[in-house]
C-alpha positions in Angstrom: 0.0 0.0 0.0 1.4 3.5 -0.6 -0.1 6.8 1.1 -0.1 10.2 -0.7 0.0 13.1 1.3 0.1 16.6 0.5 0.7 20.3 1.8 -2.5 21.3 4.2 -3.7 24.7 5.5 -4.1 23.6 9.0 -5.3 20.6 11.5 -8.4 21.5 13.5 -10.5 18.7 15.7 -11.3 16.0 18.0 -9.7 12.1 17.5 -9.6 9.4 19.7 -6.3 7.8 18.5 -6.2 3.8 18.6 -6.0 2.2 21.8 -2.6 1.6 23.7 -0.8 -1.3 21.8 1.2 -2.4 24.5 -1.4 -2.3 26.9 -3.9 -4.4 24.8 -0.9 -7.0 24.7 -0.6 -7.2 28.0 -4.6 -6.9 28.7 -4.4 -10.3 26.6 -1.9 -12.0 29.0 -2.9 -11.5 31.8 -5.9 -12.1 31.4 -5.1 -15.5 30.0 -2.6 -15.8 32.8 -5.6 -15.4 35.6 -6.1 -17.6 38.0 -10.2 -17.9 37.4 -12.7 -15.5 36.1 -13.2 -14.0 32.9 -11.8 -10.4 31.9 -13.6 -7.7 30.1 -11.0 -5.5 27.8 -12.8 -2.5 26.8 -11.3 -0.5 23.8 -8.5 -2.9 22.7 -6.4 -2.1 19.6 -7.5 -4.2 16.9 -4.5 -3.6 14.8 -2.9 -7.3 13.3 0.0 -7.3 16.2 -3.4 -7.1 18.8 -5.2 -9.6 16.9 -2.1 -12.7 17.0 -1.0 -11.2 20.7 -5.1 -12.7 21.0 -5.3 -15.8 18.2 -2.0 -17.0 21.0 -4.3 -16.9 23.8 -6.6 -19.3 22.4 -4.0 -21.4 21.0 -2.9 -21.5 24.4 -6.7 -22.6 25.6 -8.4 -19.4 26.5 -12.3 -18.6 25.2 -13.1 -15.1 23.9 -16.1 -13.3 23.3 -16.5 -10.0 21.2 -18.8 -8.1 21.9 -19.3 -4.3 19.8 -16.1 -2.3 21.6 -14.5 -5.1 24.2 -13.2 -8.4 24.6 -14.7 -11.4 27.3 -11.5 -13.5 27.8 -12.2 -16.5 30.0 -8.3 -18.0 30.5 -7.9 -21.9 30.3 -7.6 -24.0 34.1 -4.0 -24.5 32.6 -1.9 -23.7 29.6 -2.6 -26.0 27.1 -0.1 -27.3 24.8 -0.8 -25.4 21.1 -1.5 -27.8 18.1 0.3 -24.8 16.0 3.3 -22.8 15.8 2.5 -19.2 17.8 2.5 -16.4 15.2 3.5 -12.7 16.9 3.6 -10.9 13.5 5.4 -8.2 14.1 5.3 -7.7 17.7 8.3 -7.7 20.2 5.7 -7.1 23.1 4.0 -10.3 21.9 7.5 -12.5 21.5 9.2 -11.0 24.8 6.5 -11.8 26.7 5.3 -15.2 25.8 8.9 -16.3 26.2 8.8 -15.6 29.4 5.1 -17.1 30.3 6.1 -20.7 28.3 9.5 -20.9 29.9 8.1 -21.1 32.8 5.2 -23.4 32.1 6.6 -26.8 32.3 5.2 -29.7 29.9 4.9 -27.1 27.4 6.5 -26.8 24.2 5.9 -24.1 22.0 7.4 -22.5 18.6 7.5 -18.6 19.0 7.6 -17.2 15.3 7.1 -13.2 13.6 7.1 -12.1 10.4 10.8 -10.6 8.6 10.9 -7.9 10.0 10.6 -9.6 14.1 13.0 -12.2 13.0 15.9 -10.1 12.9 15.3 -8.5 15.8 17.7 -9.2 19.0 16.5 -12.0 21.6 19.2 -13.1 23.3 18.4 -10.0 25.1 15.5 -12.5 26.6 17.1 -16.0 25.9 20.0 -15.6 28.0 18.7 -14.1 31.4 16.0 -17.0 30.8 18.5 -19.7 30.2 20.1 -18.2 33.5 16.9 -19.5 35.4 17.2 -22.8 33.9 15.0 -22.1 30.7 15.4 -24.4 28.0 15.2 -22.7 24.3 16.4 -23.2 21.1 17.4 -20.2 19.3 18.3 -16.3 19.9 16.1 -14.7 16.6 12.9 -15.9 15.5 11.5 -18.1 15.7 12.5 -19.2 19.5 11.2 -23.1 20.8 10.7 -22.5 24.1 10.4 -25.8 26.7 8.5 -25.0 29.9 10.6 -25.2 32.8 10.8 -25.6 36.5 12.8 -22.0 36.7 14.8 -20.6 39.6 14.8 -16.7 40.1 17.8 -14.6 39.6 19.0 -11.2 39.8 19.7 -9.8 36.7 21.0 -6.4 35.4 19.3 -5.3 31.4 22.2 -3.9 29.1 19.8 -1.5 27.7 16.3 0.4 29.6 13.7 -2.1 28.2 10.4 -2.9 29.4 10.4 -5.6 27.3 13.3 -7.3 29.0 11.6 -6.5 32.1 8.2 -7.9 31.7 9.3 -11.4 30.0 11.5 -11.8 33.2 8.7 -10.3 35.3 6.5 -12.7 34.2 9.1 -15.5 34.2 9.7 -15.0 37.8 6.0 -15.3 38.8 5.9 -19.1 38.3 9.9 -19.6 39.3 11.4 -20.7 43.1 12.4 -17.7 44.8 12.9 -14.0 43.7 13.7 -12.5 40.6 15.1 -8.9 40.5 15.5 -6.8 37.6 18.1 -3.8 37.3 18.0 -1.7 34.5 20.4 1.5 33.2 17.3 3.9 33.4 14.1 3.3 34.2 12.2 1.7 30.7 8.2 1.8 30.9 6.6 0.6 33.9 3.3 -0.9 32.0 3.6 -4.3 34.1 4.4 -3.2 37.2 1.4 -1.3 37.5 -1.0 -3.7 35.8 0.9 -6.0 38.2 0.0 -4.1 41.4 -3.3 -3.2 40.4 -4.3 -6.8 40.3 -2.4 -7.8 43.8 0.7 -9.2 42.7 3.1 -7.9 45.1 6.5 -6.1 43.5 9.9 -5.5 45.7 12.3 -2.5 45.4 15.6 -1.8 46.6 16.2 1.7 44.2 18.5 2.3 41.3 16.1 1.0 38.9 15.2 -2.1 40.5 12.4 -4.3 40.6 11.4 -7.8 41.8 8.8 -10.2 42.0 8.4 -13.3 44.3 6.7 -16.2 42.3 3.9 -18.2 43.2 1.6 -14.8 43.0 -1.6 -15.0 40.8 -5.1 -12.8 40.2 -8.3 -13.0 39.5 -10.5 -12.2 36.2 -10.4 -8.0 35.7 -12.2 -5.6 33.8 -9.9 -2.7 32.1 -10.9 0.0 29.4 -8.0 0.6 27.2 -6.2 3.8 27.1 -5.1 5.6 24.1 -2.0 5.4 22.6 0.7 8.4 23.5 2.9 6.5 21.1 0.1 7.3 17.6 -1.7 10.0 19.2 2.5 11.8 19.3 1.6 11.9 15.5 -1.1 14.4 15.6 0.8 16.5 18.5 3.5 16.8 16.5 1.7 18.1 13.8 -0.5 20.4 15.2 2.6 21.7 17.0 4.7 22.5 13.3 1.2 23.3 11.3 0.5 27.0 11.0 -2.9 27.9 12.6 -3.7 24.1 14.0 -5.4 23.4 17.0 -6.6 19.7 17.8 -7.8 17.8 21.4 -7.0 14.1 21.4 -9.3 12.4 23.5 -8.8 9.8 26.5 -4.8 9.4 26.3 -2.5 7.1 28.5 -0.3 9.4 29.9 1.9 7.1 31.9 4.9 9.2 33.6 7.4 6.4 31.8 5.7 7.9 28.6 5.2 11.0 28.8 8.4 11.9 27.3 7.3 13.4 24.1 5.1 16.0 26.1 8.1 17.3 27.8 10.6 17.4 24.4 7.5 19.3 23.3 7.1 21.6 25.5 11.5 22.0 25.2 10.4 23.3 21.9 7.6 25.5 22.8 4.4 24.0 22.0 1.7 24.6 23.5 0.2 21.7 25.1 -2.8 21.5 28.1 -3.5 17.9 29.6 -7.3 17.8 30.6 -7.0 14.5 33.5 -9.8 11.7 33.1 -10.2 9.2 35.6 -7.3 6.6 35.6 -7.2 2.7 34.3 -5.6 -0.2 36.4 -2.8 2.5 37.6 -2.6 4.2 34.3 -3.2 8.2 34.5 -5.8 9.1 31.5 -6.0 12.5 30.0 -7.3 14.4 27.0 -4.4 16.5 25.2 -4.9 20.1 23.6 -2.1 21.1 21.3 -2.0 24.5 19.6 0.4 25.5 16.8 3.5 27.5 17.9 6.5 28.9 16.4 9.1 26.0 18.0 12.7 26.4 18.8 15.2 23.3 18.7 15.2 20.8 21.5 17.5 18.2 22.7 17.0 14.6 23.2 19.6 12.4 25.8 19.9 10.6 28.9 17.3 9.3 31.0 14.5 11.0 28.8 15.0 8.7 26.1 13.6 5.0 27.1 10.6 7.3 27.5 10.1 8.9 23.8 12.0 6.0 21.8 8.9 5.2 19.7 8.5 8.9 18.7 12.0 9.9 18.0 11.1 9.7 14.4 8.2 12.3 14.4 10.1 14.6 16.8 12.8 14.3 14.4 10.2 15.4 11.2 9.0 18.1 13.5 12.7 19.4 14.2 12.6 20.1 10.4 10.4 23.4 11.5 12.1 24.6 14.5 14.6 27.4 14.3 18.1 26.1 15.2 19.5 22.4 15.8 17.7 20.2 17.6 20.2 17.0 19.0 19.5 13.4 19.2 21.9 11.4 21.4 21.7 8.1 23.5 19.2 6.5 21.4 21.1 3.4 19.2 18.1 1.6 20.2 16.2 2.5 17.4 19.1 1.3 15.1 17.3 -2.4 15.9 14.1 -1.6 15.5 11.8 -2.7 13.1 14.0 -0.5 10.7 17.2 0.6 11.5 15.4 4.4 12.2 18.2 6.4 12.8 19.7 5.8 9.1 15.9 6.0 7.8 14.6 8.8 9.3 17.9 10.6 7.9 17.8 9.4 4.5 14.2 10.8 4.3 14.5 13.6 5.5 17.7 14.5 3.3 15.0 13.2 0.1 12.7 16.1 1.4 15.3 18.7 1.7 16.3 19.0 5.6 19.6 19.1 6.8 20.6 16.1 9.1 24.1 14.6 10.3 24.1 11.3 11.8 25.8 10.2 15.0 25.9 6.4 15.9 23.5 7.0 18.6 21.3 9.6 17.3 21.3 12.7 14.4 21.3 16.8 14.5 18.3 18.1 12.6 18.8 21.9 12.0 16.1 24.1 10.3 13.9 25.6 10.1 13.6 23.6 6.5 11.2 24.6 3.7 10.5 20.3 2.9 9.7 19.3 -0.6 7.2 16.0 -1.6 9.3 13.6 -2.1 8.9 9.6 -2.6 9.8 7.8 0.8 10.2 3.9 1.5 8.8 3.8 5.0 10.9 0.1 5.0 7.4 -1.8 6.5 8.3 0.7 9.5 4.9 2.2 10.8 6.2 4.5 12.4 8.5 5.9 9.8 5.1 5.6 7.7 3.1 8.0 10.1 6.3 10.0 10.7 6.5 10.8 7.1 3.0 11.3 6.1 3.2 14.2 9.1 6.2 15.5 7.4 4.1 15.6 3.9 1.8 18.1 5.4 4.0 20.8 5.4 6.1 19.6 2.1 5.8 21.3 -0.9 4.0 19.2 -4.0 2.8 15.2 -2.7 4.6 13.1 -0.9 3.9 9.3 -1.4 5.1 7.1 1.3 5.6 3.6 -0.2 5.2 0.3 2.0 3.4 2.2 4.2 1.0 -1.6 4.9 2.8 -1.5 8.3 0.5 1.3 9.6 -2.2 -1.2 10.2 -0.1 -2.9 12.8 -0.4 -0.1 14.9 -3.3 2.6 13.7 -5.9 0.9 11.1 -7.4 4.2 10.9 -4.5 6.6 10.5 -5.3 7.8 7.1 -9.4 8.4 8.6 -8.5 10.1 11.3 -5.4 12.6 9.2 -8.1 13.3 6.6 -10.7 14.5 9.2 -8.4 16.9 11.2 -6.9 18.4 7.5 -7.6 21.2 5.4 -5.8 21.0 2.6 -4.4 23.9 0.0 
């Protein structure tokens, strides 16, 4: 599929961008990881990563209902051994954390697969703190088998701030003999520890980044209504922040501190941005965001702020384009294995549109203010380099067709809805 965007006047209006990805994942889990009782998940994502985190959860014995705008999920007395291979699409959320449920179900013996793109992602980053505890799995890409195991806890320390990481051994350590901590550089999202907390499960902390988790814990059925995503509805901020004359509210958004780091880089540039709070879901703060076009300075990304913005590095990037000076990217080779390498992508686009960008091995400098020009751009089956790009099309002269842009689905189905009703085009 390829997306043509061009120049608009301004952005006005209301949208409700998609439910919280990561969340719905998680929603899924636990709730198939429940002790007894079914669990009602109001507003889940139903993007293609969502739907397989979902299709696993049957495979893996649990019943669903749908009903118009939630999901009944009534988890299995047990795991059940799956007849099939266990398809995560695209999703590291789904792989990371079903490694760490099957390792530590014993008697079951599972084949964790994604599509191209999740294959060459890193998971030793998982494997090997779960082969620590006594796991037993056969490869460290895509697709992983994974043997259920009797698993011991252990204290481990993350190379990198990922929630990721944390959650597979999180969840690991629930069924495992003793303990098991988790240390990480920086703090990475903290999505599990409070859907953790809010159903009962008891987390330890000694500081510095640590967490831990005595197994043996479980919960009971929940009900949960599904924030918004910061991570899509960063797309429309950042374009009503760089669009001349834009004002747009976007409605019930998660705005979990460990997220929040886009508000605050925009804000560094001088947009203006109001948070309206609405009432909170299983620990997560909820709020509608109002965010007015202003004339934006450069900003600078680094340190702890960045396990916190990762996912919208490449839209802050686009909108550095139309700020007035050099804006600095640092500490973020992350996104160099992500589902593109985005640091290299983001650049190369950008430079086919007309902005000036150097690239660093952990980041870029993006100086403008930059007049862009429509340009052709392979978004590499990268949805967010896809959104990210169509945002930059609105203020590029001429149309700007973003090529392999299918990926969007994973993450917003209705992306290209939702940019046509806040638009006014030339």
């Amino acid at each position: 599929m390829n997306l043509r965007v061009s120049r608009v006047v301004h952005l006005k209006g209301t949208v409700r961008a998609p439910s919280d990805k990561s969340l719905t994942h998680r929603a899924y889990i636990f709730a198939m990881l429940a002790s007894r009782g079914a669990s009602v998940i109001a507003n889940p994502l139903q993007g293609e990563d969502c739907e397989n985190t979902l299709r696993i959860a049957v495979q893996l014995g649990a019943a669903i209902q749908r009903g118009p705008t939630s999901v009944t999920l009534s988890p299995a007395s047990a795991l059940q051994q799956p007849a099939q291979s266990l398809d995560c699409g695209n999703s590291g959320t789904t792989m990371r954390l079903l490694a760490g449920v099957l390792a530590s179900s014993p008697g079951i013996v599972a084949e964790l697969r994604g599509d191209e793109s999740l294959s060459r992602r890193p998971m030793r980053r998982i494997t090997d703190p779960l082969r620590s505890m006594g796991a037993d799995i056969i490869g460290d890409q895509a697709p992983l088998r994974v043997s259920g195991a009797n698993l011991e806890g252990i204290h481990y320390t993350t190379p990198v701030a990922s929630a990721q990481i944390k959650s597979c051994l999180l969840l690991a350590g629930l069924r495992a003999e003793g303990t098991t901590w988790v240390t990480e550089p920086a703090q990475s999202r903290d999505h599990t520890e409070r859907m953790l907390k809010a159903l009962g499960v008891e987390l330890q902390s000694n500081g510095n980044n640590t967490v831990g988790i005595a197994g043996g814990q479980s919960w009971q059925g929940f009900e949960f209504s599904v924030p918004s995503d910061i991570s899509s509805a960063a797309f429309f901020m950042c374009a009503a922040a760089m669009v001349p004359g834009s004002r747009v509210l976007l409605q019930e958004v998660g705005t979990n501190p460990t997220r929040t780091g886009v508000l605050e880089a925009l804000a560094q540039a001088g947009a203006h941005i109001t948070l309206i709070p609405r009432e909170d879901q299983m620990g997560e703060p909820v709020s509608d965001i109002e965010i007015l076009f202003n004339k934006l300075a450069p900003f600078e990304i680094k340190g702890e702020i960045v396990p916190r913005l990762i996912d919208e590095i490449p839209v802050l990037a686009v909108m550095a384009t139309q700020c007035e000076g050099t804006t600095r990217i640092r500490d973020a080779r992350e996104l160099r294995v992500k589902e593109s390498d985005r640091i290299e992508t983001v650049a190369n686009n950008l430079r086919a549109m007309g902005a000036n960008v150097v690239t660093q091995e952990d980041g870029m400098d993006v100086t403008g203010p930059t007049p862009l020009k429509g340009a052709t751009i392979d978004a590499k089956g990268d949805h967010r380099i896809g959104m990210a790009f169509a945002v930059a099309g609105l203020v590029a002269s001429g149309e700007t067709t973003i090529e392999n842009a299918d990926s969007i689905a994973t993450s917003y189905p209705g992306f290209e809805s939702d940019l046509s009703t806040l638009t006014e085009r030339t």
